[in-house]
N, CA, C and O of each residue as an XYZ file, in Angstrom:
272
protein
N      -9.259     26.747    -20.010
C      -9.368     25.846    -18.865
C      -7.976     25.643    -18.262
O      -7.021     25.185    -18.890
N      -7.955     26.011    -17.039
C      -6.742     25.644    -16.524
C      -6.187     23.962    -16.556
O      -6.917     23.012    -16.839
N      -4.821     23.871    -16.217
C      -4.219     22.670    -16.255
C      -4.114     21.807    -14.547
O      -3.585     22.416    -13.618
N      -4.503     20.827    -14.404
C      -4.737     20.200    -13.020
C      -3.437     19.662    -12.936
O      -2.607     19.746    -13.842
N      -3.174     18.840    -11.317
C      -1.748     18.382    -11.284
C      -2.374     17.198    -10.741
O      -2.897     17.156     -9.627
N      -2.275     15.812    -11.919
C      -2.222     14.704    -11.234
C      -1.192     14.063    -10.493
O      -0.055     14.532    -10.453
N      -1.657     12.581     -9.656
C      -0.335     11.892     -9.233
C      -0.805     10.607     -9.263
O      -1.987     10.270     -9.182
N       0.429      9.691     -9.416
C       0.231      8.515     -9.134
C       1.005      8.081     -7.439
O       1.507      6.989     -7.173
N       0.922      9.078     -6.648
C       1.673      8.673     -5.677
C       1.414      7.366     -4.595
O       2.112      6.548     -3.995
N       0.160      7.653     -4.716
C      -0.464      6.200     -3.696
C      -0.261      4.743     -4.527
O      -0.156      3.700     -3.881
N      -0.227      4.741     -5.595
C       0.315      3.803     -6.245
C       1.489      3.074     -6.039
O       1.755      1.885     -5.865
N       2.329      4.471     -6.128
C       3.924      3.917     -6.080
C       4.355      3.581     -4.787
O       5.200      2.721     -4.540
N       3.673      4.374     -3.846
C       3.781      4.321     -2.701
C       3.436      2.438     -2.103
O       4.241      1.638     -1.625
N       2.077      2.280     -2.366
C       1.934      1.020     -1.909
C       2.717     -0.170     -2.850
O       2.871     -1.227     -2.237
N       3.182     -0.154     -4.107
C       3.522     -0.877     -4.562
C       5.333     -1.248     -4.190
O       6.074     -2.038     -4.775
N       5.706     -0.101     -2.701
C       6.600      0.063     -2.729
C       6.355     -0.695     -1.299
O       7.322     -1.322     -0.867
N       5.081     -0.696     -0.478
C       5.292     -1.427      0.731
C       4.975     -0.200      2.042
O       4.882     -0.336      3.262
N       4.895      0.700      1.373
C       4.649      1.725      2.314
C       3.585      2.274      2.900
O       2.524      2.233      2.278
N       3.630      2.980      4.370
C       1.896      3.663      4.724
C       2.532      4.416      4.047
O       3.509      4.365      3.300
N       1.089      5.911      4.805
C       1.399      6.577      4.295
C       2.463      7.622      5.625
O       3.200      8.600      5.500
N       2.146      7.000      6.508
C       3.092      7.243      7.716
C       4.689      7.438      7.389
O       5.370      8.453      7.531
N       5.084      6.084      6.884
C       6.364      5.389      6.631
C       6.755      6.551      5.823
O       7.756      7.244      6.001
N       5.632      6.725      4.687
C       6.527      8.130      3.475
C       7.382      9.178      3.670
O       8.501      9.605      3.386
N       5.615      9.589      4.735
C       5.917     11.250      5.565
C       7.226     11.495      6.341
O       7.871     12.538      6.444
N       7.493     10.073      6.948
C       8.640     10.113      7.588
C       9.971     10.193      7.013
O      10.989     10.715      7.467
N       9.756      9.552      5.892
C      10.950      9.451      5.017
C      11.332     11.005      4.212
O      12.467     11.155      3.761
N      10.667     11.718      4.129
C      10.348     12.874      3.907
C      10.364     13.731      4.491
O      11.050     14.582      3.924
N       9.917     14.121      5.535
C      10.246     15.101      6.484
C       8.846     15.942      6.811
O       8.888     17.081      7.277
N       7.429     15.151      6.472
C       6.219     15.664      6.710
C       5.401     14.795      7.456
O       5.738     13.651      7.759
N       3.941     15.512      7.864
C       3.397     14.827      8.186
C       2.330     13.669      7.247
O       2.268     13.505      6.028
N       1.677     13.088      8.203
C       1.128     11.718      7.539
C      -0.269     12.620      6.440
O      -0.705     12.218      5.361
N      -0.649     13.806      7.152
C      -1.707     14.544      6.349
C      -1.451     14.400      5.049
O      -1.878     13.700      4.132
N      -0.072     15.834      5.297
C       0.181     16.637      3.674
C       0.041     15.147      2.634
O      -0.556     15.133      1.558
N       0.749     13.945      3.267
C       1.041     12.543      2.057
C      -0.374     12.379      1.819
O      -0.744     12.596      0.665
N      -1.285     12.025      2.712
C      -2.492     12.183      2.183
C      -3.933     13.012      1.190
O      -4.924     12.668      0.547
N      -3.110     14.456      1.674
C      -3.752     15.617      0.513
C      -3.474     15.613     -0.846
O      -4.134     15.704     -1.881
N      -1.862     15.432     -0.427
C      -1.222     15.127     -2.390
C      -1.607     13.807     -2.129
O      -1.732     14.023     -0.924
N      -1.830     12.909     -2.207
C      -2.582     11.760     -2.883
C      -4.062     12.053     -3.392
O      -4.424     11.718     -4.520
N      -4.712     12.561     -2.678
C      -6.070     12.796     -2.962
C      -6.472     13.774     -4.071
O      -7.518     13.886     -4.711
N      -5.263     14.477     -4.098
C      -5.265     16.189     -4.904
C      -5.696     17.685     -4.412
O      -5.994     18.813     -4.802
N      -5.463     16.649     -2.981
C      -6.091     18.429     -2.378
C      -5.213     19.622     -2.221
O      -5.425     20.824     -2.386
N      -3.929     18.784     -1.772
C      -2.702     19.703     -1.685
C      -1.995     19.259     -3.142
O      -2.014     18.091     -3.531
N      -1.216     20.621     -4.076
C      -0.507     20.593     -4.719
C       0.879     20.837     -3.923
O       1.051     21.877     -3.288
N       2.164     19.499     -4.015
C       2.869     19.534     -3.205
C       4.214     21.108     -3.631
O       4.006     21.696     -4.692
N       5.064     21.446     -3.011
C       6.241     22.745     -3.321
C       7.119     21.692     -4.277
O       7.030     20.466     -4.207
N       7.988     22.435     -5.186
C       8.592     21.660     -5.824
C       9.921     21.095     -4.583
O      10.898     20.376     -4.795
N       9.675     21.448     -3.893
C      10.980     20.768     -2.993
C      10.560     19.373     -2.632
O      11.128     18.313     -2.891
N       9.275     19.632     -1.882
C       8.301     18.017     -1.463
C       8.812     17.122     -2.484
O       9.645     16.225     -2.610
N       7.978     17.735     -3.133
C       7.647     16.690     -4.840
C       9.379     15.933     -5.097
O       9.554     14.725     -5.251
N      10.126     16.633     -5.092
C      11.545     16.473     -5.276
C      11.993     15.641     -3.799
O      13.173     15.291     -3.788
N      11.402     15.386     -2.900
C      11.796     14.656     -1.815
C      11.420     13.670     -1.863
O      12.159     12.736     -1.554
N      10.027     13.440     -2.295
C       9.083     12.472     -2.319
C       9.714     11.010     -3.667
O       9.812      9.787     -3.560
N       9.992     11.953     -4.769
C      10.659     11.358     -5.723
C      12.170     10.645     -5.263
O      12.655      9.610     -5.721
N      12.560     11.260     -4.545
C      13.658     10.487     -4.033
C      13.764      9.551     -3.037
O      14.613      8.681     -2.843
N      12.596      9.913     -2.326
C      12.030      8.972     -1.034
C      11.848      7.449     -1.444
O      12.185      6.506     -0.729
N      11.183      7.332     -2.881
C      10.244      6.400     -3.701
C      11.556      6.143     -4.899
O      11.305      5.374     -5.827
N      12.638      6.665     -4.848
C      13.438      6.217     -6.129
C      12.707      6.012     -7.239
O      12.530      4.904     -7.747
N      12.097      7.448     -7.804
C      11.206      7.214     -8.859
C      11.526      8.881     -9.359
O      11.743      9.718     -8.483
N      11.532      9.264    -10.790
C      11.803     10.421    -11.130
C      10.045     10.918    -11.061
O       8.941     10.383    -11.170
N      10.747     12.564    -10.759
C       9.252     13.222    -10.379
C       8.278     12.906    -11.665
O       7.064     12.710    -11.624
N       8.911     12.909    -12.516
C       7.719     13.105    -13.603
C       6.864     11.649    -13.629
O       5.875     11.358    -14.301
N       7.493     10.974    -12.807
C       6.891      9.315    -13.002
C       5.483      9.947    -11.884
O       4.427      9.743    -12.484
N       5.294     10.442    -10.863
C       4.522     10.284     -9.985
C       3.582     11.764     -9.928
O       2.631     11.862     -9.153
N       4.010     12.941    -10.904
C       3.214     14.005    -11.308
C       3.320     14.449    -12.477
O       4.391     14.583    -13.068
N       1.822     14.816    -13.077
C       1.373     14.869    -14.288
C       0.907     16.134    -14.165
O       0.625     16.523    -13.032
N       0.678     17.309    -15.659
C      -0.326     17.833    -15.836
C      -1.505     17.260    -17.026
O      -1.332     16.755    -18.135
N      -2.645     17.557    -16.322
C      -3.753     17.181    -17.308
C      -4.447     18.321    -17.824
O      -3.979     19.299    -17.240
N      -5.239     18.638    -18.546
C      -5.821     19.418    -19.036
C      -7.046     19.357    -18.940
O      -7.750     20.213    -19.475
């Protein structure tokens, strides 16, 4: 069985005060892609993921998981 890629991003995200607008912007995407990786539709590039983590002052591994 393959391995899935969770996130807690909408979490951190709102607990941080943020849309999901505010993120994308902070980031350099649109309001979608923040919404796909929240949902799990999009698995983000490790660059995102690495933007996003810095966007949120949170290390990547806090906001993506693999599950099994």
């Amino acid at each position: 069985m393959a391995d899935r890629l969770a996130n807690s991003l909408r979490e951190v995200r709102e607990a941080r005060g943020l849309t999901q607008a505010q993120l994308a912007g902070l980031v350099g995407v649109s309001r979608k892609t923040i919404n796909t990786v929240e949902n799990g539709v999009f698995v983000p590039s490790t660059v995102i993921a690495l933007k996003l983590a810095a966007a949120l002052g949170e290390p990547v591994e806090r906001l993506f998981s693999l599950v099994k």
